[in-house]
N, C-alpha and C positions, 0 to 999 in steps of 0.2 A: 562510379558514384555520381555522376554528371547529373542524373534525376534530381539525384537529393538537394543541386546546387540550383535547379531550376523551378522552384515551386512558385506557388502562386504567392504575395504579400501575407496572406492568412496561416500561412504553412513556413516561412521563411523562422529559421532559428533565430528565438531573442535575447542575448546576452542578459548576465544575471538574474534567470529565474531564479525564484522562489518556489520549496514545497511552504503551500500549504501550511499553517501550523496544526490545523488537525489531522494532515495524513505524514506528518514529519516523522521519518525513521521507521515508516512502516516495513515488513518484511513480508514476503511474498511464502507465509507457512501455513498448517491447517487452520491454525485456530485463530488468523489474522481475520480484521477486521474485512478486508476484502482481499479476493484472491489475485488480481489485476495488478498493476504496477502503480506506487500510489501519481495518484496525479500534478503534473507537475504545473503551474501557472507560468503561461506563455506571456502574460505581462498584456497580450491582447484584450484581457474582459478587465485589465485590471491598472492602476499609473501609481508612482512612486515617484514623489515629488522632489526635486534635486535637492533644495536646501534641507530633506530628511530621509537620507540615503538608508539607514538605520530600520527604518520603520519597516512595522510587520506589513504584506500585503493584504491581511486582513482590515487593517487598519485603513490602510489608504483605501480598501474596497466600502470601508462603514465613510469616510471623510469623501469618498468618491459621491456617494449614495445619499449624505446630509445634503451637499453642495446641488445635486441635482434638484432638491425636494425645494431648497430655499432659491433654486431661478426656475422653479412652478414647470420643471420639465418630467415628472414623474410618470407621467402618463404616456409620450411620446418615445421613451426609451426603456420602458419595464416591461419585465418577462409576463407574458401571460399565462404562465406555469407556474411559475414560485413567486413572482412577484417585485424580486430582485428589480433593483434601478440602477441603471447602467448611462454614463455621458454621453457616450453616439449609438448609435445604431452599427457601427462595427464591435463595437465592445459586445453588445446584447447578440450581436449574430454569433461570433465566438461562444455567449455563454449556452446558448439555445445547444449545441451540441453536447451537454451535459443531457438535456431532454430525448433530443433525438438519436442519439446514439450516431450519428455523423464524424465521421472520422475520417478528412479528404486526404491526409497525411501519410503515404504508406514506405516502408523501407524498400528500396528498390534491391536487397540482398533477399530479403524470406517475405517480404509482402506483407508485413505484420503493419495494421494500420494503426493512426494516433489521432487523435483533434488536432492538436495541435504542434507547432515545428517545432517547439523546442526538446517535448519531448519523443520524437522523431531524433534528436540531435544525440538526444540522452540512447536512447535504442541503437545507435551505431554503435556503441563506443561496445557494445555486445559482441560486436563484428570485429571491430580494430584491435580490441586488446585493450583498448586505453582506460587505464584509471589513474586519474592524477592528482588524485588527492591520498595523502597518506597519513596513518597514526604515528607521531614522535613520539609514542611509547609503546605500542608494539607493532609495529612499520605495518599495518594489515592497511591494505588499497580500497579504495573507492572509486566506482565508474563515474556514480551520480552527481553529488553536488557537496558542496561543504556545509550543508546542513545534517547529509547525512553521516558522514565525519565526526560534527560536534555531536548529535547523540549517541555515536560509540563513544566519544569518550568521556562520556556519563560513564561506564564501564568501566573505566577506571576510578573517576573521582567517587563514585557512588552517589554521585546528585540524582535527585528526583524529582524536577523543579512541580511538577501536578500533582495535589493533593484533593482527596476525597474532603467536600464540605459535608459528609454526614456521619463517616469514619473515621476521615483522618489520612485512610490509605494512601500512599505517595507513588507517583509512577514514572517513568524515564520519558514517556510521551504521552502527548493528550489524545488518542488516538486510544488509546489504553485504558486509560481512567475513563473515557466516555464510553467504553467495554463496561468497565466495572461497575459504572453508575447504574445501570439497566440489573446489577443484583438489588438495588435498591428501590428502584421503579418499576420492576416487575416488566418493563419493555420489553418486549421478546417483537422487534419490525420484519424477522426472514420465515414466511411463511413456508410449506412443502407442496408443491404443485400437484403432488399424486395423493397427500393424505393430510395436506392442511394443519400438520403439525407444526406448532411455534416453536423459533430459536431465538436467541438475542445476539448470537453472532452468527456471519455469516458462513465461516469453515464449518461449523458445527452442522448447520443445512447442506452443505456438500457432502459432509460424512454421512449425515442419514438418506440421504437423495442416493447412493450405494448400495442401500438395503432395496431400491426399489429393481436400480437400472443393473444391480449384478455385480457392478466393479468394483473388485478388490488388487487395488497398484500395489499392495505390499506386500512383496515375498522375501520367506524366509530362507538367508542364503544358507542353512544347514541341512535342511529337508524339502524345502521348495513349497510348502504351504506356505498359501497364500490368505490377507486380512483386508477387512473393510478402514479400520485406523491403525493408526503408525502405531502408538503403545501398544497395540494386540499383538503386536510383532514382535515385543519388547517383554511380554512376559510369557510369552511360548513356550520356551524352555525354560521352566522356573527351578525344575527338577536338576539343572546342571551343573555337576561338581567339578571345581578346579583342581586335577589331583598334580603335584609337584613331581614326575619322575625324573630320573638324572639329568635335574636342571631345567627339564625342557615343560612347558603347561602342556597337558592333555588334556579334552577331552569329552568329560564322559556322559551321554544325553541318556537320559530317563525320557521315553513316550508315550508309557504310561496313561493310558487315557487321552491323548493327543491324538493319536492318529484317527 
């Protein structure tokens, strides 16, 4: 692992990131908001001021972005893609890799590349075994960070700190509720490359992108049929009875129109 200890400045891990508060506690499932690992802020496009340890890095990136604008440097350090204002010209270089898809960071175990080192740092611990963050109420581990810790255990308290301003609806993360908002705005941003059909999330366009390219990853471990979504998998055998014989569960599939 001597690679991983040798990076360039831009790649070097940087102690106490931060996710994100809009991709906090996100999971890597169909119907996630994106299928990638959420991304993690390497602190490089972003500062957190010592006398306010506390603060979201959203915050310090809006107070990063005021402070620019009031010493007349807006122009000298903004993206010309989003527009985003950044304080040097290393912050803005880090943020540009959101655009360009640049990723100089790679694991030297599977080659898997990042933007950035810190989550390169996070990606080993895949490798190590290491999670060092644990639930004091039902000891379950985490690789990541203790952000993603505190929203498992929302799961226990049943907190839902995001709420729907038009509903009401409450959710565990924001990340969620900005899912949910797109029922209300009719947003649908994930286009189909082959048939130009709209989604508002992006699992949902993975699953119909299947219909075109063939792939169905879900097989059925009873008959070996195979499905385009996970619940088609799940209601396959609908017909199957659990019969109780001496003590032991049987059993017994109807295929009935299945096969």
């Amino acid at each position: 692992l001597s690679d991983f200890n040798s990076k360039s400045p831009s790649c070097l891990p940087t102690e106490g990131a931060r996710l994100h508060p809009e991709t906090e506690g996100e999971t890597d499932t169909d119907n996630s908001e994106d299928w990638r690992a959420p991304f993690i802020c390497s602190g490089a496009h972003t500062e957190t001021r010592a006398e306010e340890p506390g603060k979201s890095v959203t915050a310090n990136n809006r107070e990063m972005t005021e402070t620019a604008e009031r010493a007349g440097k807006t122009t000298e350090h903004s993206c010309s893609i989003c527009k985003k204002i950044f304080r040097s010209k290393h912050h803005l270089k880090i943020h540009t890799r959101v655009h360009t898809g640049e990723k100089p960071c790679s694991c030297p175990v599977c080659g898997k590349r990042f933007a950035v080192g810190f989550t390169l740092k996070l990606h080993m611990r895949t490798h190590t075994g290491d999670r060092p963050f644990s639930c004091s109420l039902c000891e379950k581990t985490f690789s990541q960070n203790k952000q993603n810790l505190k929203v498992h255990t929302r799961v226990h308290t049943g907190e839902k700190p995001y709420s729907c301003s038009v509903c009401g609806k409450a959710f565990v993360i924001t990340s969620k509720l900005k899912i949910h908002m797109r029922t209300h705005t009719g947003e649908k941003p994930y286009s189909c490359s082959f048939c130009e059909k709209m989604f508002s999330q992006k699992g949902h366009l993975h699953e119909h992108i299947r219909i075109h390219t063939g792939d169905r990853p879900y097989r059925c471990s009873l008959c070996g049929k195979t499905f385009i979504q996970r619940p088609h998998l799940k209601v396959t055998h609908v017909d199957m009875k659990l019969l109780r014989l001496c003590g032991t569960v049987q059993q017994e599939l109807d295929f009935r129109g299945r096969q």
